[in-house]
GUTOR-417571 format. One line per 2 residues: number of its first residue (from 1); for each residue x, y, z of C-alpha. Coordinates in steps of 0.05 Angstrom, whole numbers. Layout:
NUM) X/Y/Z | ...
//
This chain:
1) 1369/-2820/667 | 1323/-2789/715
3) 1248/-2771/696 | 1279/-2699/690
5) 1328/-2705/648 | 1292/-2751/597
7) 1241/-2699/587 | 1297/-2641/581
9) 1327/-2684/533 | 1259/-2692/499
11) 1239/-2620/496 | 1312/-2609/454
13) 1295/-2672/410 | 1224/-2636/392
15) 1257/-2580/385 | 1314/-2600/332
17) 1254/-2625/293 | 1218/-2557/303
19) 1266/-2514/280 | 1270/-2539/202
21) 1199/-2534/204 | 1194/-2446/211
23) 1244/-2397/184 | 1263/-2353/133
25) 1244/-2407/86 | 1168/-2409/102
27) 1165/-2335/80 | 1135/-2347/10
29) 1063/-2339/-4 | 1078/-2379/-65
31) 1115/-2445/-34 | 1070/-2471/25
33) 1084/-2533/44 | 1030/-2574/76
35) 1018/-2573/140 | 1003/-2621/175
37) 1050/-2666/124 | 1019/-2721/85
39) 1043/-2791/137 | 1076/-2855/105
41) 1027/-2895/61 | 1004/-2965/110
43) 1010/-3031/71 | 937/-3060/56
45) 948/-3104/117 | 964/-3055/162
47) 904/-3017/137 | 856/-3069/143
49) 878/-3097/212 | 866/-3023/237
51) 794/-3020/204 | 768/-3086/221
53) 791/-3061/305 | 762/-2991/286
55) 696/-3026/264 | 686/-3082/319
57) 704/-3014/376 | 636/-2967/338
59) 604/-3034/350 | 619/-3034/419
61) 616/-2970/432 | 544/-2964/396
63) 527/-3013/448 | 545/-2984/510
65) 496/-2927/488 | 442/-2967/507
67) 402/-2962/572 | 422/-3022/594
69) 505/-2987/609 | 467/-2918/626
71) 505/-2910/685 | 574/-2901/641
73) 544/-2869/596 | 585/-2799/616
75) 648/-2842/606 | 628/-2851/526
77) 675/-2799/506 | 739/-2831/548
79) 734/-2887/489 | 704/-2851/432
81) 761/-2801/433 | 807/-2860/425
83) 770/-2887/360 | 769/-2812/334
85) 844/-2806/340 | 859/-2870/301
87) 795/-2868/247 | 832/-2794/235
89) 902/-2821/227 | 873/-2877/183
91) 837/-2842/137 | 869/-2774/123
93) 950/-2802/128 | 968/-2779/182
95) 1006/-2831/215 | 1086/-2810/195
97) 1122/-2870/227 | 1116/-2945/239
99) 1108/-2918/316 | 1051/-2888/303
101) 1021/-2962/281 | 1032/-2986/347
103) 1008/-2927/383 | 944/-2933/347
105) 937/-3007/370 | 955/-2989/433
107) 901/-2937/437 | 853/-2988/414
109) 874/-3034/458 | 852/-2981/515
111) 792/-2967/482 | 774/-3038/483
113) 796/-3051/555 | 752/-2993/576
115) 692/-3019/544 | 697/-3084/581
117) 704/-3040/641 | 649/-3001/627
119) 607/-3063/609 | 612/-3087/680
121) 591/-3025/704 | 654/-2986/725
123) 712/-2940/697 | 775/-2949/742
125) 817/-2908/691 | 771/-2846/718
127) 802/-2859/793 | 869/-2871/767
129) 926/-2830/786 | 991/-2826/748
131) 979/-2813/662 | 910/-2813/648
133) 874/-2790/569 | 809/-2778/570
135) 758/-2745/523 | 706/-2692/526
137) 645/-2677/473 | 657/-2606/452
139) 595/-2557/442 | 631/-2516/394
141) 631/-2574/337 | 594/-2638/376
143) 663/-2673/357 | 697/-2713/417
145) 766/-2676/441 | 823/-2704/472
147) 862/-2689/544 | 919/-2717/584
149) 922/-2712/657 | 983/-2719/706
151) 947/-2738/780 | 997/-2734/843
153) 988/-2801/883 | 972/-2751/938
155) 889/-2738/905 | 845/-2779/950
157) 794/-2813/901 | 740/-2836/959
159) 739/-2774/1001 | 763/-2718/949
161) 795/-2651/975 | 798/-2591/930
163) 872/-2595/895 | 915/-2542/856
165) 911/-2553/777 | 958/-2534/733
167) 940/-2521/658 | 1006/-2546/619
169) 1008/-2517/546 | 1046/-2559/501
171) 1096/-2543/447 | 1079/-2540/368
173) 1079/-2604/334 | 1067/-2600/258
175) 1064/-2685/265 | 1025/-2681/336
177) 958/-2706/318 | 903/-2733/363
179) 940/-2802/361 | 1001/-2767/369
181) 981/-2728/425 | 943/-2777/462
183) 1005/-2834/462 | 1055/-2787/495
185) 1004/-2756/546 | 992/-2842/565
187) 1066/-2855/567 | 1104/-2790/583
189) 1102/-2737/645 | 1111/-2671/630
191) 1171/-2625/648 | 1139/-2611/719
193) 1097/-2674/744 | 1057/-2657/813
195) 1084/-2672/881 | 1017/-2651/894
197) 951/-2641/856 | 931/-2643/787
199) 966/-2621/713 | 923/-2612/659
201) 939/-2623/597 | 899/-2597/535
203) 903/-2615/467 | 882/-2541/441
205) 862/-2571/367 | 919/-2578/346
207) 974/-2521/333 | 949/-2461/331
209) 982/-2438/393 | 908/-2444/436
211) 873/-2390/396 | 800/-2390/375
213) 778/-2467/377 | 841/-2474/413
215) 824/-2434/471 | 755/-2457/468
217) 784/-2526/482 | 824/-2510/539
219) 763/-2482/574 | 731/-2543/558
221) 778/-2586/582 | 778/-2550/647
223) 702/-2551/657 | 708/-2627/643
225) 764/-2643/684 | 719/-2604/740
227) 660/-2654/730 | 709/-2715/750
229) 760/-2676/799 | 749/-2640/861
231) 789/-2572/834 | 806/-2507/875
233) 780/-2450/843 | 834/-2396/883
235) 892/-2458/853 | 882/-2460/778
237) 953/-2436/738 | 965/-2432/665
239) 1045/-2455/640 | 1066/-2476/584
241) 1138/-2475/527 | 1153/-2452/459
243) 1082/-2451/423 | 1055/-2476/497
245) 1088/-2411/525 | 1057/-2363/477
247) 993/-2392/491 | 1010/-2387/570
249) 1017/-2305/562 | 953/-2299/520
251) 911/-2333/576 | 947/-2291/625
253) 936/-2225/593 | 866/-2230/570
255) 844/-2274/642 | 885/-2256/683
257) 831/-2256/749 | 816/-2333/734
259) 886/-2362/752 | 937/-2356/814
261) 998/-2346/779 | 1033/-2367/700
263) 1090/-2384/684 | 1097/-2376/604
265) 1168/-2407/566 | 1194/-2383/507
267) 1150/-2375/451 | 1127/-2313/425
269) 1083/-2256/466 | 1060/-2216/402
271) 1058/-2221/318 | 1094/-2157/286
273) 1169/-2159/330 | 1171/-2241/331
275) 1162/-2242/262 | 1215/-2193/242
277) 1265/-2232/290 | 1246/-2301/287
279) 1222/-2313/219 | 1260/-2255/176
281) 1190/-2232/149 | 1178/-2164/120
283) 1109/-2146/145 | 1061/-2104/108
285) 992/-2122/124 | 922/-2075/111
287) 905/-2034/164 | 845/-2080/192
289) 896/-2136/205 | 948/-2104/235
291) 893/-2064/277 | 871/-2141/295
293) 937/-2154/310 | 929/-2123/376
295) 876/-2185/405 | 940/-2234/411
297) 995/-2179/420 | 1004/-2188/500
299) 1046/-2125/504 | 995/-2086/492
301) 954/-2121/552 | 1012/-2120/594
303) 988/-2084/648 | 934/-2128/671
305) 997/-2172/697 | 989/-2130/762
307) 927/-2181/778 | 969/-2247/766
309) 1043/-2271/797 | 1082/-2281/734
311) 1142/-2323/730 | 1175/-2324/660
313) 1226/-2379/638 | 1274/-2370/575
315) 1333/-2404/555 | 1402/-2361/554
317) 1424/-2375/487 | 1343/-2386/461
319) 1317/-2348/405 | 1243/-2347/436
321) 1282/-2312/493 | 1260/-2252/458
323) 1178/-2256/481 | 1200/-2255/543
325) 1241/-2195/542 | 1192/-2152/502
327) 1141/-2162/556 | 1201/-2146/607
329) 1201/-2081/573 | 1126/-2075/563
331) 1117/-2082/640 | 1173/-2035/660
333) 1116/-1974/630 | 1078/-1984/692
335) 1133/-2007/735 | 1127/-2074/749
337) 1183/-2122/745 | 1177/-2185/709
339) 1209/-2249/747 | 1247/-2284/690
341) 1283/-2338/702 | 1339/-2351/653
343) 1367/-2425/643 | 1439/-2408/647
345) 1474/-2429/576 | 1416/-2454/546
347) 1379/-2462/488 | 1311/-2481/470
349) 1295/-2534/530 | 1279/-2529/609
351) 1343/-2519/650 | 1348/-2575/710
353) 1367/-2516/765 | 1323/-2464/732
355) 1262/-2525/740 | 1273/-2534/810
357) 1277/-2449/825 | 1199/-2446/782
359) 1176/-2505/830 | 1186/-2473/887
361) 1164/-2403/863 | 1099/-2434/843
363) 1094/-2477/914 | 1097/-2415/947
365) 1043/-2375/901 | 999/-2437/903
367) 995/-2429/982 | 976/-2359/968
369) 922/-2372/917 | 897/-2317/885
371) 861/-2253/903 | 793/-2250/884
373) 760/-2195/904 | 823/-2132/920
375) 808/-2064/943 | 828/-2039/872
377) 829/-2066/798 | 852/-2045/735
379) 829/-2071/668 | 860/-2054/597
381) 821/-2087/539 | 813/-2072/460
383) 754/-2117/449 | 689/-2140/499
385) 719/-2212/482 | 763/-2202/547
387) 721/-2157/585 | 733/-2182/657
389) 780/-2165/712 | 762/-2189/789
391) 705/-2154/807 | 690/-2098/743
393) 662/-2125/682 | 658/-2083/610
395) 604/-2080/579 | 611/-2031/524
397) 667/-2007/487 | 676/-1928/452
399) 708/-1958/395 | 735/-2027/386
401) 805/-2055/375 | 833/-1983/404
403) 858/-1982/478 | 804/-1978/536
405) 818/-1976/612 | 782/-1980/680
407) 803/-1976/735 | 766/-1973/815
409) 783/-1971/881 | 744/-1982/945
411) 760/-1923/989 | 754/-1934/1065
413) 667/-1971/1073 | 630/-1927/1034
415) 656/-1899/967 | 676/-1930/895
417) 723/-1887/858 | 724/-1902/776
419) 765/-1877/724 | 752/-1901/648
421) 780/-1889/597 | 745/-1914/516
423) 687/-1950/569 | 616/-1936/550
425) 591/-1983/599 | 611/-2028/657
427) 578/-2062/725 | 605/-2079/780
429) 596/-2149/822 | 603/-2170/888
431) 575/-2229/899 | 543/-2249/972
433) 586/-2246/1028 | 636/-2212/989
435) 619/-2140/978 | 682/-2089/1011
437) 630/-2039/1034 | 603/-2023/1093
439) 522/-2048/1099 | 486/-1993/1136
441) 497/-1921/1092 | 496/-1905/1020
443) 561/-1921/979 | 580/-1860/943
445) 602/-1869/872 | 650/-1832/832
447) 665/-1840/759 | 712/-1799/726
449) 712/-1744/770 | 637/-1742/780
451) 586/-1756/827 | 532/-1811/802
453) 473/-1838/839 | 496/-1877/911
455) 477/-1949/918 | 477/-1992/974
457) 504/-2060/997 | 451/-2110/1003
459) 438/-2147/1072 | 467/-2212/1045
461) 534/-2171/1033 | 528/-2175/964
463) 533/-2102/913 | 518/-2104/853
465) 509/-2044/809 | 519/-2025/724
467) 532/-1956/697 | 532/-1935/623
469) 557/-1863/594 | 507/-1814/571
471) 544/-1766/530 | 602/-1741/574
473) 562/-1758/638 | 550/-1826/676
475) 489/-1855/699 | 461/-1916/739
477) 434/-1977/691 | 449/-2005/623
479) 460/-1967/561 | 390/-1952/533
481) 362/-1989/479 | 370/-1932/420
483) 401/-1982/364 | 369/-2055/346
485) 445/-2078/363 | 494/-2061/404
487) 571/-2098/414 | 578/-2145/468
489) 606/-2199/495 | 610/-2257/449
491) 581/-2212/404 | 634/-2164/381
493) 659/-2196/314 | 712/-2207/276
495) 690/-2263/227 | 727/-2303/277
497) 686/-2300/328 | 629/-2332/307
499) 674/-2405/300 | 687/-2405/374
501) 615/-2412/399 | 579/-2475/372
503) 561/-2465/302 | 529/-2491/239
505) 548/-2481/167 | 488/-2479/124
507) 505/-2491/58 | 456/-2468/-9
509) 398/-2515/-36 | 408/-2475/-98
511) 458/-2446/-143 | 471/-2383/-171
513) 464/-2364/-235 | 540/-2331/-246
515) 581/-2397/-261 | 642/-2358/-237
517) 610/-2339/-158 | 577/-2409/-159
519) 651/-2447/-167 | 681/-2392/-115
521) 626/-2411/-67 | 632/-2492/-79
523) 711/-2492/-70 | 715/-2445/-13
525) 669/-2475/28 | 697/-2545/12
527) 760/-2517/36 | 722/-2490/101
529) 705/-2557/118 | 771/-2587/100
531) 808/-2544/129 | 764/-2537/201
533) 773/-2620/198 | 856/-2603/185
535) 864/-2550/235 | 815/-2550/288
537) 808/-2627/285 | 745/-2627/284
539) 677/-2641/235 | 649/-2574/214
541) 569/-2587/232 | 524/-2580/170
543) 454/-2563/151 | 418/-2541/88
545) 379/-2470/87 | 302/-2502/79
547) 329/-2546/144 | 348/-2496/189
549) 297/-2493/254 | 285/-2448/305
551) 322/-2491/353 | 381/-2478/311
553) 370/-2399/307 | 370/-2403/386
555) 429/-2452/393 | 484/-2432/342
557) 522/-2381/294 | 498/-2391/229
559) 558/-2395/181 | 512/-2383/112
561) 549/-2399/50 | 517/-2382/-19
563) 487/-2326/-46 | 417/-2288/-43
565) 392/-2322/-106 | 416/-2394/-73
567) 418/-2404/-3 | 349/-2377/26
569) 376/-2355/87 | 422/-2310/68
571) 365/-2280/21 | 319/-2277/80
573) 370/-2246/128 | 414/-2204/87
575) 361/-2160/74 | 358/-2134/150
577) 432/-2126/138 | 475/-2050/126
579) 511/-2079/67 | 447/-2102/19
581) 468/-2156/-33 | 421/-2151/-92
583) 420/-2185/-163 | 471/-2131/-191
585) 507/-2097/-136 | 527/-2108/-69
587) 517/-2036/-34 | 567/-2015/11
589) 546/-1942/35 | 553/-1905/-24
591) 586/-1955/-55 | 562/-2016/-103
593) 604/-2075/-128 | 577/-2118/-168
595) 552/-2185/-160 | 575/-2223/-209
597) 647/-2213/-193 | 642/-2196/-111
599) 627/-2236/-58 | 613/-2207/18
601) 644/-2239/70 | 613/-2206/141
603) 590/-2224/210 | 531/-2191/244
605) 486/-2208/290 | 422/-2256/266
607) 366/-2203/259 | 323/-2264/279
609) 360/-2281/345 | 418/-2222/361
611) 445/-2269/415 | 482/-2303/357
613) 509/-2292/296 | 513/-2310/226
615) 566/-2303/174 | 567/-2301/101
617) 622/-2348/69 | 672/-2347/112
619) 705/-2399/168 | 776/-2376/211
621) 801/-2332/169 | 870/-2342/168
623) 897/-2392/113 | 959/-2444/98
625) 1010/-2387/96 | 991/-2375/160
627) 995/-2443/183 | 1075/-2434/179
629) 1080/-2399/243 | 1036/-2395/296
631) 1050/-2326/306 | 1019/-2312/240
633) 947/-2342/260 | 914/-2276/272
635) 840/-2249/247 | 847/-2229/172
637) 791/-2196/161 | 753/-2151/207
639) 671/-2149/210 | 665/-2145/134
641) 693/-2145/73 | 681/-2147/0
643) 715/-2196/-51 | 735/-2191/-119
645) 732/-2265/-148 | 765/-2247/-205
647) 826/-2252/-170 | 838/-2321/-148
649) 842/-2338/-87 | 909/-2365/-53
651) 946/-2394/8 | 937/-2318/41
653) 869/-2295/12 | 805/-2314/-11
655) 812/-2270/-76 | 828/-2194/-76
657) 799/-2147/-11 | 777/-2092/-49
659) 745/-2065/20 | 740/-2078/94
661) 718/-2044/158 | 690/-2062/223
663) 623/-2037/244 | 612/-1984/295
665) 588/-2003/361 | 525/-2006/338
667) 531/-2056/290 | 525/-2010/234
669) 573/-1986/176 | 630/-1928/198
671) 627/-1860/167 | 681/-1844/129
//
């Protein structure tokens, strides 16, 4: 069989083992099965042949981190990533066949090789074309991450030209752990391998569809991949199928200036209709979440599509067929036509003629590249998380998680026309050489139908200018300092937030004195780090409160766990806080809970540094339900909410939400 068709055939193997893994069946809060599954039990020989290689590799690998090897030294993570990936299988079960056993000999094998390699002083794997794994150190945990790479024989090594790179999303895989992951990306092309260029492929922690960590990742796979790759900027795509496809329209829709075109498979494009048709779920989620909803639900971003070529794929007869026609429909509203091509009597796999008709589509938009700097740009956003389209950048939102637009055009050399629509604040950027206006008179700016102050184009072409409402009126400059706090970028909430940026959790010297909120606050933060390990394969960073530095409060979230009485940050903090947590009550407004049967669970900004956050008891807040179905792994909670311990907590909830909100804009509680 041709490369092709093995993969094709592949992709419907994965798939026949995907689809008794969601359904109807995983629709009980009450029967969760694990995921990922508990592997096969290794014999004790098995087991110790894998320890003894796993031991003599940190040997190595702690000696190649002397000066002596400094010049490899940025290659570390090429072979530590490869002892991660088996110490991970080894010790938590995770290994499900007798395959996976050789794989992870095989991937210590490579490690090995590569330390010899790097002992002499070089790292031919990193001028290698063909398969190539290779391993970054993530700033979001410090925990090595894995990636696969597909490099045409065309990429010229000694004398490096700037090469198209396609980001390839892969499907779910409830057994697709780093070892997993990083055997097939050494042994297997994906279901397009590059006549030309580059394919990246990332490993997105696991399956959670490339959301929070996951989308972290992929960003830091790219920037990594940029270190060792001469990659064109105007040539970067995101693609992907099934899980890989969902995660393809998300990065479209919320960055839609950073790529030249995507081409998103199957999948899902949103939580609520998918759901419904996919999984047979009846949906009845508290306001806040479904609000939340609308971060991952691309058909409500559809419209920034006009700023990126869009080729769909979907399989005739494919269930997922149905994310690509609801953002079909979504696009029709501002009449733009989605390309979808359809593999003729097909179900869920990549259709041989329908491969060959994206190819060339993609050839042709590659040539193009994209369009960085248009005459006229139109943003819609719910959150300053995704605040960016070509040349405008939000800055301040009315209200978050409701619908805001922007749109401006340059008209003719001298005048910016703006209309907004739930924007408080925005600037606009035109780096040197770049600006659209002419250089010699005043550009004349118009926002919403109103005259505000000219500005000019500077004499290395460059314009740059910000703007902030005042009432109903606009004016030149950033939003004046009238609150401590303000929302913005990276610093918008929800709890989830805060766990994609690096991060500590800082866990209590002391206990409290209620027996019944010191057990919730031991077993849900044990679960936190479990669970971040599980899911975002990773190892949650830890500090006690009478350890954390100033260094720290500049360099990560603060993820406090505890109460006032034992963790001393939290009491320190939480008094600068709008919800005050006291001995008795936890005051809410006008409202008090008390203490010794209500936990808080909120992000805010750190009063002591409000360039980060910090968080009281709480990691991602989705949970093992939610694990079933990707579509399901969507914020929980919003920017606070209270806790009723008495009410255990379960595979959807930490105990019983007796309240939740966001914060205004200001970082302070909502009237009623």
């Amino acid at each position: 069989m041709s490369k092709l068709t093995c993969t094709v055939f592949a992709l419907i193997i994965a798939t026949a083992q995907i689809s008794y893994a969601d359904g109807p069946q995983d629709n009980s809060v009450d029967k969760v099965r694990a995921v990922p599954p508990v592997g096969i039990e290794l014999s004790e020989e098995h087991k110790a042949k894998l320890q003894t290689r796993l031991d003599s590799l940190s040997d190595t690998i702690s000696q190649l981190r002397i000066p002596k090897y400094k010049a490899t030294h940025r290659h570390l993570p090429d072979v530590e990533v490869l002892h991660r990936a088996v110490a991970q299988a080894l010790y938590h079960q995770e290994m499900f066949h007798e395959r996976d056993i050789m794989a992870a000999h095989e991937l210590l094998d490579m490690a090995e090789q590569r330390c010899v390699q790097m002992k002499q002083g070089k790292a031919p794997w990193t001028t290698q074309h063909g398969l190539v794994v290779r391993g970054y150190r993530s700033k979001l945990d410090g925990t090595v991450q894995p990636y696969g790479l597909e490099i045409a024989a065309d990429y010229n090594f000694d004398h490096p030209s700037p090469v198209r790179c396609d980001i390839w999303f892969h499907g779910r895989g409830e057994r697709s752990m780093e070892l997993q992951f990083l055997a097939q990306r050494s042994k297997r092309n994906g279901p397009y391998p590059p006549a030309m260029g580059i394919i990246l492929h990332p490993y997105g922690r696991y399956s959670n569809a490339f959301k929070f960590a996951g989308e972290v990742d992929t960003f830091e796979a790219l920037e990594n991949v940029k270190q060792s790759y001469n990659i064109d900027n105007e040539r970067i795509s995101v693609r992907g199928f099934s899980m890989g496809g969902a995660a393809c329209w998300q990065f479209a829709v919320h960055n839609p200036d950073l790529w030249f075109a995507a081409n998103p498979g199957a999948g899902f494009s949103e939580t609520p209709e998918f759901l419904k048709f996919f999984q047979g779920e009846t949906l009845n989620p508290p306001w806040y979440e479904e609000k939340l909803w609308r971060m991952y639900d691309c058909n409500l971003w559809a419209e920034n599509l006009r700023h990126l070529p869009t080729v769909a794929y979907s399989g005739e007869i494919d269930k997922q067929k149905q994310a690509a026609d609801l953002m079909e429909t979504a696009l029709k509203k501002y009449h733009i036509d989605l390309m979808h091509v359809i593999g003729p009597e097909t179900a869920h796999s990549i259709h041989k003629e329908s491969n060959k008709i994206i190819r060339s589509k993609f050839d042709a938009l590659a040539s193009r590249g994209r369009n960085r700097y248009p005459r006229s740009v139109r943003l819609t956003t719910f959150t300053l998380k995704y605040n960016q389209m070509k040349w405008i950048t939000v800055h301040g939102l009315q209200e978050h998680w409701e619908r805001s637009t922007i749109e401006a055009q340059v008209i003719g050399d001298y005048e910016l026309l703006v209309e907004t629509d739930g924007v408080s604040e925005f600037s606009v950027d035109f780096p040197a050489g770049t600006s659209l206006f002419g250089l010699q008179n005043n550009v004349n700016i118009i926002i919403n139908g109103k005259a505000v102050s000219p500005q000019k184009t500077k004499s290395d072409l460059s314009f740059n200018a910000r703007f902030h409402r005042d009432g109903t009126a606009w004016k030149v400059g950033p939003t004046p300092s009238k609150s401590k706090f303000l929302k913005r970028h990276d610093l918008q909430g929800p709890v989830d937030d805060a766990l994609m940026q690096p991060f500590l959790f800082v866990m209590p010297t002391g206990k409290d004195k209620n027996p019944g909120v010191q057990k919730w606050i031991e077993d849900e933060s044990d679960r936190a780090r479990g669970e971040w390990r599980r899911h975002m394969r990773g190892d949650a960073p830890v500090k006690v409160d009478t350890q954390i530095s100033e260094s720290d409060m500049a360099n990560y979230n603060l993820i406090l766990w505890g109460t006032p009485e034992s963790n001393s940050m939290i009491k320190k903090l939480g008094k600068q806080l709008p919800i005050q947590w006291g001995n008795q009550n936890i005051k809410v407004g006008d409202k008090n809970y008390a203490s010794g049967n209500h936990i808080p669970i909120l992000i805010y900004p750190n009063p002591l540094n409000p360039k980060r956050y910090i968080v009281f008891n709480s990691s991602f807040t989705y949970r093992e339900y939610d694990y079933l179905n990707n579509a399901r792994q969507t914020p929980k909670l919003p920017d606070w909410a209270i806790i009723d311990i008495t009410t255990p907590p379960n595979a959807r909830w930490p105990g019983k939400v007796v309240d939740a909100n966001f914060f205004d804009e200001n970082w302070e509680l909502r009237s009623k």
